[in-house]
Residue, then its C-alpha position, 0 to 999 in steps of 0.5 A: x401917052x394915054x389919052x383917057x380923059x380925066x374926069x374934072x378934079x372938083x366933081x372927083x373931090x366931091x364924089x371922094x368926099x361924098x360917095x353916097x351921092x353915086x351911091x343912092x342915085x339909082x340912075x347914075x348906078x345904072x349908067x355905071x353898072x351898063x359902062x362896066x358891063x360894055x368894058x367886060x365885053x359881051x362874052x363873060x356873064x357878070x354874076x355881080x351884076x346879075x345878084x345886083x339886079x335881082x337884091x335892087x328888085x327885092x328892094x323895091x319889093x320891100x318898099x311897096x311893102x313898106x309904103x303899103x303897111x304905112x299906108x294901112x296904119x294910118x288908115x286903121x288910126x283915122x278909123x279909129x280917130x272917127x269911130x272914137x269922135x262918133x261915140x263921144x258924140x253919141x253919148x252927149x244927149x241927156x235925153x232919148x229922143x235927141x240921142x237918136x235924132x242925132x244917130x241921123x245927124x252928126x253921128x252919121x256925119x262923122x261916120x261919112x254914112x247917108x243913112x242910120x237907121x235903128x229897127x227895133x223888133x216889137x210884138x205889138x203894133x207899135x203906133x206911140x207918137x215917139x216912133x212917128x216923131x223919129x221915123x227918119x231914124x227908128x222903125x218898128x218891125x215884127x219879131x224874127x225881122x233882125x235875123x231874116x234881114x241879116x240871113x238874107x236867105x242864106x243858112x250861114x251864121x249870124x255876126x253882130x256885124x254884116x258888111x255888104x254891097x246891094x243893089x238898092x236899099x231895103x225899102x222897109x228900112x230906108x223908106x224913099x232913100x232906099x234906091x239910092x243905097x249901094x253898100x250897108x253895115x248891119x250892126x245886130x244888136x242885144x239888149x239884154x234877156x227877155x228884150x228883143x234884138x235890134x238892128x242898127x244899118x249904116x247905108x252908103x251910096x258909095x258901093x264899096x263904102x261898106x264890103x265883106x272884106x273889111x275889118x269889123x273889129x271898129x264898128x263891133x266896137x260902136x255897136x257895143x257902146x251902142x248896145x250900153x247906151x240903149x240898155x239905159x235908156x230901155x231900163 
């Protein structure tokens, strides 16, 4: 008479009626796969085994993916969710002074950024009270600044967005806040013919907030709106 146990009839029944519970727990697949292997002995190779182990591992492989791609997606969404929430908010003021006041404002708090800052390039020593009432967000530079502070002293082409990490901030941008700045995003922009270009410049004092390896396609988005909005005002 054989004297191997028999497993109890009602955990038996569930596993018949519900296999999936074996099937989906990788544990249990585990002890089942190590039983089988230690009643085959040590001298035969279980091929069935071995294609196993190597299908579960590219499964796992599969998931980071997946999980890594959803990830992303959701990451794009909220950024674009927040680009879309700091341009409505942009568009608001009826009037030029509040719109760039809230550049340094809550434009820049939906943006998460510490500092918005507008350079505009004149040819004129440019003392009008405005520039002194907005000095926390625009500043006037001399013709050629934009491409200069972009360039860096580099011969590489220019883009309408330069993402970058610094070791501190450029003191004719940032004034006293300039030793805090870790990463930036430049937004180079074009107001039309016969109008100098202008800078917008994102500062952060999280060092990895703004690096080259990030997409640009949603702050070239906002520096376009940007770039309309300002048009209508300088006309």
């Amino acid at each position: 008479m054989s004297t191997r146990k028999r497993i109890d009839d009602s955990i038996r029944e569930s596993i018949i009626s519900r296999p999936d519970m074996i099937l989906d727990d990788q544990e249990m697949m585990h002890a089942l796969i190590a039983a089988n292997e230690r009643a085959m002995g040590g001298n035969i190779i279980d091929l069935r085994g071995i294609a196993m182990e190597r299908l579960e591992a590219r499964l796992d492989r599969l998931e980071d993916t997946h999980r890594s791609v959803i990830a992303a997606a959701y990451e794009n969404l909220a950024g674009t969710n927040q680009i879309h929430r700091a341009i409505l908010r942009m568009l608001d003021p009826l009037e030029f002074e509040p719109f760039l006041k809230d550049l340094g404002g809550d434009v820049s708090d939906i943006l998460r950024v510490d500092v918005v800052k507008l350079v505009l390039e004149s040819g004129q020593n440019d003392q009008e009270p405005a520039v002194s009432r907005l000095g926390d967000v625009l500043s006037v530079a001399e013709p050629g600044f934009v491409e200069d502070y972009l360039a860096a002293g580099r011969e590489a082409p220019l883009r309408q967005v330069t993402l970058r990490q610094v070791q501190q901030g450029d003191g004719r941008i940032y004034g006293d806040k300039a030793e805090w700045i870790r990463s930036e995003a430049c937004l180079k922009l074009d107001f039309g013919p016969g109008r100098l270009p202008g800078l917008l410049v994102m500062g952060a004092e999280d060092p990895h907030q703004f690096t080259p390896q990030q997409g640009t396609d949603l702050l070239a988005f906002f520096a376009g709106v940007f770039e309309r909005a300002m048009r209508r005002w300088l006309a």
